[in-house]
Every structure is written in structure tokens, then in C-alpha cells.
N, C-alpha and C positions, 0 to 999 in steps of 0.2 A: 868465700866462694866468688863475689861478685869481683873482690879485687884480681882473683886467681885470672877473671876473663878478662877485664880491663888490660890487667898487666900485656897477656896474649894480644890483644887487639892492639893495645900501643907498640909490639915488638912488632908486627905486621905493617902496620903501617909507615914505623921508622925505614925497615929494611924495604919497602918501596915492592912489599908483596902482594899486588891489587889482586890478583885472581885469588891466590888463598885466604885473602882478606873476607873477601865477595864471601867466599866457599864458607871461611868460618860463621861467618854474619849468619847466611842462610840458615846455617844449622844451628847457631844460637838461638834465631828465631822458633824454627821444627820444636826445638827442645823448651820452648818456652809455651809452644802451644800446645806441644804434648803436654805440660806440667796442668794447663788449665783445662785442659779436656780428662787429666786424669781428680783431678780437681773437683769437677764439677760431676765425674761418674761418683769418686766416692760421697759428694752431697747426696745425689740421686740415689745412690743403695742407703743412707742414712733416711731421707724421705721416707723411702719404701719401705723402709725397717719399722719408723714409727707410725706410719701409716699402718701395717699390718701388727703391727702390736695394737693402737685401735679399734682396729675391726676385729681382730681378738673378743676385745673389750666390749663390744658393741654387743658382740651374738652373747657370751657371757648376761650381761644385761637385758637383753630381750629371753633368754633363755628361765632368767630368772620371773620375767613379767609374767611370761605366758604360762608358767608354771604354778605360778599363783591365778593364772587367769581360769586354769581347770577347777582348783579349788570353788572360785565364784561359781564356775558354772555348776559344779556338782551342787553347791547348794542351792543354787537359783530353781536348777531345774527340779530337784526334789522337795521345796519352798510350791513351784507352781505345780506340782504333780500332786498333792498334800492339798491345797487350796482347790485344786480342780474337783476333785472327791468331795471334799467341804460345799463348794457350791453346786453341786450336783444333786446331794442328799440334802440340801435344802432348800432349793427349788421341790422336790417329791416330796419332803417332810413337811413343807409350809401347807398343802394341801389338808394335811392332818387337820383334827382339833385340839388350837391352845387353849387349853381351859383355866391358865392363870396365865399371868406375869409372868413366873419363873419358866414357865414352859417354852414363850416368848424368848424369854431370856437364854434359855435352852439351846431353844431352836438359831437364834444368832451368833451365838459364842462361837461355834468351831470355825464361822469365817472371817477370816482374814482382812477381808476387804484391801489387799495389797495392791498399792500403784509404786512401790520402787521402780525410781528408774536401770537399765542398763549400764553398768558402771564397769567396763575391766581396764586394768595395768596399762596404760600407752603414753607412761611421759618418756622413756626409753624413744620410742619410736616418734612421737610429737619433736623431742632434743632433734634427732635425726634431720629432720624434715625442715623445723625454724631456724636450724644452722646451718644448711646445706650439704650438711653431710653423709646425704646417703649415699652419695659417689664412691665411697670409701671402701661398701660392698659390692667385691668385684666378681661374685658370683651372678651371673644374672639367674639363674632360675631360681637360687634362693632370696633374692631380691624379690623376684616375683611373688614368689610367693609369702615373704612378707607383707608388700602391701595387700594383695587380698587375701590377706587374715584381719587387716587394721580395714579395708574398704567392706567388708561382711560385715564386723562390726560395728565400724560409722552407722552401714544401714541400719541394720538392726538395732541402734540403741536409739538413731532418729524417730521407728516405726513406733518402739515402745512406747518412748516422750510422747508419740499422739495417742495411743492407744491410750498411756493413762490418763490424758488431760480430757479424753474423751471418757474413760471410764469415772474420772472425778465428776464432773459436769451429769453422767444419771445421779450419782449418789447425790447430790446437789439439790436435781429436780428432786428425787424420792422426798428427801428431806420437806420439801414443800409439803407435800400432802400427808404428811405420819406426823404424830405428835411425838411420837416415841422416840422416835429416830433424830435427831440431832448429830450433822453434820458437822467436823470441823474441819475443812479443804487442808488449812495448814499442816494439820497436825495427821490427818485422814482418818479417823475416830471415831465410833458411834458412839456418844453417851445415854444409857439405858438407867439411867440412874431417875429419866421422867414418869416411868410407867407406876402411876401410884394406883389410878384407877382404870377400870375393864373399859371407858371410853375410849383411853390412850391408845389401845391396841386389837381393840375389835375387831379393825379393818381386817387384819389376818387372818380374820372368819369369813371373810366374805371375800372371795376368788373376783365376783366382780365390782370390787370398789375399786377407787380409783389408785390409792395408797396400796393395794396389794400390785395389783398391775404394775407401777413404777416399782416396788420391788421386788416382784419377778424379773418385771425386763433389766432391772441392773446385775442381778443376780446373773442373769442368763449370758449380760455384755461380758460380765468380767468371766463367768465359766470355758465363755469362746476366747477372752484373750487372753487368759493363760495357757490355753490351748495355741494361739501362734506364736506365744514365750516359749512355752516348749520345747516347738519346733527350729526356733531361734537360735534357742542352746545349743543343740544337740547337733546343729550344722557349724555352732562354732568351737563345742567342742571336736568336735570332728576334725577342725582347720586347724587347732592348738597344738591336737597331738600328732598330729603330719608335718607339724610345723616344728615340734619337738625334736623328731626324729631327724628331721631334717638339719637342724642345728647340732646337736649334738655329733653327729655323722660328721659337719663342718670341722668342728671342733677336735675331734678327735683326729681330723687326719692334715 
């Protein structure tokens, strides 16, 4: 092909043909730039192709997180719903009289004493974020409302971190004043394995010692922050499954 023009350009210019010379030049040029502009259109649909086969990709993958993120929350919140009962009827029952150890022992089993932290599915959307690719979603209101499902989140798993490092720090102090009770922060633990004799655990007789009082008032911390765990979930489940729908809708069309 390149000789096919050469050829043409050398018969032109033998036969001393300067305007159709001009004329072909011109449009060998036109035709070389149209070559590159159609060139560089089919790169740009080949981009866009894989570019949209990505963000395919992307909601696929978040669809998966957040889908497992309902699972967490269904047992979080049934975990803190469960424990909320537990420290409620034992804050009322501790008023009773324990008249052994085992009663003691009784009386503390059904609670939990939980400081999990907030934990859901976000390395999908963290990927996004540390590569800069969340360009790549060109929907903006589904955009949108991605990040405030991961920005509810953030807060809310921040709020928890304090709530339990606060709720660990009562169990802590308690520990100081009960013989029974042994604390172990790492592990979060009671061990009742101390209460041999009716000194160990007296205090639980007496409403105004000092050892009852610090375990009421931990009783009572953690009774209220499972109570704004609760409330936590149930606003991020809320975001999950709008967020669900919303993806899936993408997806489908």
C-alpha cells in the first residue's frame, strides 16, 4: 500500500503536476489523520469496555461484602438483644439473696460481659479507595450512597472501640474490689473458679458495699451500650439492604 502511493506521488511529480501533487499530499494527510483519530476512537471504546467490565466487577464484589455484612449484623444484633435481657435481670436478681457460691455463680453465667468490636466486609471498598479507583463508578448516586454505608460504619465501629474500652476499664475497676471476680482484659473473662468461701462473695449481700456498687454500675454501663450497639445495627442494616437493592438494580440493567 505505501508503495501503491509513493509510486502515485513519483508519477506526479515527474509529469510537473504541482496542483494535483498539492491536492493528493492534502488528502494523503486527511486520510492519515483520519486513520489516527479512528485509532485512537477504537482504544477509547476498548478503555471503556474494560473499564465497564470493572465496575461490573466492583458492584459484584461489594454486593457480595454487604451481603455477608447483613449476616454480621443479624447476629450482632440478636448477640446484643440476648445480653441486654441478661444484664437487666441481673442487675434485679443481684438484689435477691445468694445464699451459696453456686447461686453467685448462677447469678453471673447468663452474662456475657461482651466488648466485641464492630467488624464488617470493607476490603472490596478500602481496594477502591487505596487504588483510586472509585472513579470507575459512574453512577453518582450509587456512589453516594456507597460511601455513606462505609462512612456510618467507620462511625459506628469508632463509637463502639470506645464504648468497649470504656466498658473494659469498669470491669477492671470491679475487679479491684471483689475477690471473686478476676478480670482478664485480654481475654475479657470472669474466672469464678476463686469463690471457695462465703467471704469471697458476701459483698453481693450487701447492696451498699463497695464491690456491689462497682458491679452494678458495670452491669448497668454495658446494659446501656448494648443498647446504642443495637441502635447501631439496625441503622446499618437499614444502609445494607437499600444498598442491596440498589446494586442489584445496577446490575441487572
Amino acid at each position: 500500500m505505501i508503495k501503491f502511493f509513493r509510486k502515485i506521488r513519483f508519477d506526479l511529480m515527474e509529469k510537473n503536476k504541482t496542483g494535483k501533487y498539492l491536492k493528493y499530499a492534502f488528502g494523503e494527510i486527511v486520510l492519515v489523520v483520519i486513520g489516527i483519530l479512528i485509532a485512537l476512537q477504537i482504544n477509547n471504546w476498548n478503555e471503556e469496555r474494560k473499564e465497564r467490565i470493572l465496575e461490573r466487577e466492583i458492584y459484584e464484589n461489594l454486593l457480595t461484602d454487604i451481603q455477608e455484612d447483613l449476616i454480621t449484623l443479624k447476629e450482632r444484633t440478636a448477640l446484643s438483644m440476648s445480653e441486654t435481657k441478661a444484664l437487666y435481670d441481673f442487675v434485679h436478681n443481684a438484689y435477691n439473696i445468694q445464699k451459696t457460691s453456686q447461686d453467685y455463680i448462677n447469678l453471673l453465667s447468663p452474662v456475657l460481659w461482651n466488648a466485641d468490636n464492630f467488624i464488617l466486609q470493607d476490603k472490596t471498598f478500602d481496594e477502591l479507595v487505596n487504588s483510586g479507583k472509585l472513579g470507575i463508578i459512574k453512577d453518582k448516586s450509587l456512589k453516594n450512597e456507597i460511601l455513606a454505608y462505609y462512612k456510618s460504619y467507620e462511625i459506628a465501629a469508632t463509637h463502639i472501640a470506645e464504648l468497649n474500652q470504656t466498658s473494659i476499664t469498669f470491669l477492671g475497676r470491679t475487679a479491684e474490689y471483689t475477690t471473686t471476680i478476676k478480670y482478664d482484659g485480654s481475654k475479657g473473662l470472669f474466672d469464678q473458679d476463686y469463690m471457695f468461701k462465703s467471704s469471697d462473695w458476701d459483698y453481693i449481700n450487701d447492696p451498699n458495699s463497695l464491690g456491689f456498687r462497682m458491679l452494678e454500675e458495670a452491669a448497668a454501663y454495658y446494659f446501656f451500650k448494648n443498647q446504642f450497639f443495637m441502635d447501631y445495627f439496625k441503622k446499618q442494616d437499614s444502609l445494607a439492604k437499600e444498598l442491596v437493592v440498589s446494586i442489584e438494580h445496577k446490575l441487572a440493567n
